[in-house]
C-alpha positions as CSV (number, residue, x, y, z in Angstrom):
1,X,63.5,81.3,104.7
2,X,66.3,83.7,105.3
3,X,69.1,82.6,107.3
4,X,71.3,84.8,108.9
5,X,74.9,84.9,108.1
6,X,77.1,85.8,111.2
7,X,79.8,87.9,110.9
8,X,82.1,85.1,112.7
9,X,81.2,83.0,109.7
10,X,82.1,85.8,107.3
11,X,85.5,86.4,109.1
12,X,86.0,82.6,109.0
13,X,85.5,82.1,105.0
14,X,87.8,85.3,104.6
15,X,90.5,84.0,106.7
16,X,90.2,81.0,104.5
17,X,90.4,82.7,101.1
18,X,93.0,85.1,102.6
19,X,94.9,81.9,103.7
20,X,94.6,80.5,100.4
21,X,95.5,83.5,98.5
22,X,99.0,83.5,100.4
23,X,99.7,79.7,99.8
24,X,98.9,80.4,96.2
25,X,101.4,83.6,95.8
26,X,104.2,81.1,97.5
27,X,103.5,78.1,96.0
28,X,102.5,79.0,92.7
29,X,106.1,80.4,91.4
30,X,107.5,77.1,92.3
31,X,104.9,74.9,90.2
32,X,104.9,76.9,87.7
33,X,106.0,74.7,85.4
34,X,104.2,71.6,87.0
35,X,101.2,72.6,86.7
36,X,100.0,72.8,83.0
37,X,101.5,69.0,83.3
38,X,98.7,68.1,85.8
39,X,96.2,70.0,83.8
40,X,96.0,72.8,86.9
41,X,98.0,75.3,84.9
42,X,94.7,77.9,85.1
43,X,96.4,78.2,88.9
44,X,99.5,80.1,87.0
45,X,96.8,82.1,85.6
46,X,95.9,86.2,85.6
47,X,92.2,85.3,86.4
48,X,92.9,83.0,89.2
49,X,95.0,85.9,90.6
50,X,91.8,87.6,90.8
51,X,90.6,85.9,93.2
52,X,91.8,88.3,95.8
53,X,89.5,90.5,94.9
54,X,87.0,88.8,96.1
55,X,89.0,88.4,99.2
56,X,89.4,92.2,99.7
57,X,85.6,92.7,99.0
58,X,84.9,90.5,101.6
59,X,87.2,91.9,104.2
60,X,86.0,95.4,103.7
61,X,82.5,94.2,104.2
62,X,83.4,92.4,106.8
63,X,85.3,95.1,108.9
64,X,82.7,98.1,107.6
65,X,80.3,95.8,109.4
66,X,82.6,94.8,112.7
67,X,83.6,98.3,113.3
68,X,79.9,99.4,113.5
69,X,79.6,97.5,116.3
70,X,83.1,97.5,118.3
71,X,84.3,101.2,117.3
72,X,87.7,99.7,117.2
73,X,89.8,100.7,114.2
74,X,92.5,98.6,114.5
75,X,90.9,96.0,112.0
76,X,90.3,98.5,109.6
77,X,94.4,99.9,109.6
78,X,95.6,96.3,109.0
79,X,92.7,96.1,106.4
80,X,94.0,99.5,104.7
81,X,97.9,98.2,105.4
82,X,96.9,94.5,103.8
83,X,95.7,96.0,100.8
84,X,98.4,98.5,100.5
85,X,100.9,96.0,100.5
86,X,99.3,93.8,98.0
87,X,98.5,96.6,95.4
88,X,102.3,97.4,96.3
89,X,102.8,94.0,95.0
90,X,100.9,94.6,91.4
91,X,102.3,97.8,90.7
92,X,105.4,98.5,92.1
93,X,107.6,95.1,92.1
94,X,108.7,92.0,90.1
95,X,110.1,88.6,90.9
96,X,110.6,87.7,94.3
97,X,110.0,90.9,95.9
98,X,106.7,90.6,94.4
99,X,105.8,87.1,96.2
100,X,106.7,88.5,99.2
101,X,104.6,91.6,98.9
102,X,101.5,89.2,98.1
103,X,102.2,86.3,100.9
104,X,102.6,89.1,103.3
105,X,99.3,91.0,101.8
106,X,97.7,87.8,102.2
107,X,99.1,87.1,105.8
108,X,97.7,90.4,107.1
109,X,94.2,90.4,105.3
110,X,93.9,86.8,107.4
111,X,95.2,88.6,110.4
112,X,92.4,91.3,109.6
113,X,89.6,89.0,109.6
114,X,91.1,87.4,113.0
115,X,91.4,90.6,114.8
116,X,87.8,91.7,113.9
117,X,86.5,88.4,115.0
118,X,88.2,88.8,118.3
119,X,87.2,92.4,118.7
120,X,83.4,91.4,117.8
121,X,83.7,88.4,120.2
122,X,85.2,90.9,123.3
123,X,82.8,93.7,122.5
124,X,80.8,94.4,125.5
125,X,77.7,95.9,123.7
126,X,75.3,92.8,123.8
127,X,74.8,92.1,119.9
128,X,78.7,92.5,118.9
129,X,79.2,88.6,118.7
């Protein structure tokens, strides 16, 4: 049987990883050296850094999907600002400007997810929640 993932749940797990992704790009300079001690170093890692990919991949799908039914952009501009700011943050800066690029990436692609939730739960078409 096929259940049927809502798009309040989606926006939920993405503000989670999102949430998670910005705790890791503060915290992660500061335990730097901590963490291989506790056997966590793979936290410090390039692959764990990855992870907001999967993030991204999941806000996209989950804003595509929102702004079918709302016809509000506004999700999708923080979306495209989020991931600006984070690619910003792989390309274009080192050291501490680039932690604050990432925790703010990270802050708005939560925010994203938020705002689409709210605009799917306000809709007024009947099958927007």
């Amino acid at each position: 049987m096929i259940h049927h993932i809502s798009r309040g749940a989606v926006d939920n797990a993405g503000v989670f990883l999102s949430t998670a992704c910005a705790i890791h790009c503060m915290a992660v300079p500061l335990l730097v050296t901590f963490l291989p001690l506790v056997g966590l170093g793979f936290l410090a890692s390039e692959p764990a850094e990855f992870a907001i990919v999967g993030a991204v991949l999941l806000a996209v799908g989950s804003v595509v999907a929102g702004v079918r039914y709302h016809r509000r952009w506004r999700a999708f501009l923080t979306l495209v600002l989020a991931v600006g700011v984070i690619t910003a943050g792989y390309i274009a800066a080192e050291g501490s400007f680039e932690v604050i690029l990432h925790v703010t990436g990270g802050v708005l692609l939560a925010s994203t997810h938020l705002l689409n939730r709210h605009l799917c739960r306000t809709c007024p078409a009947s099958d927007c929640g």
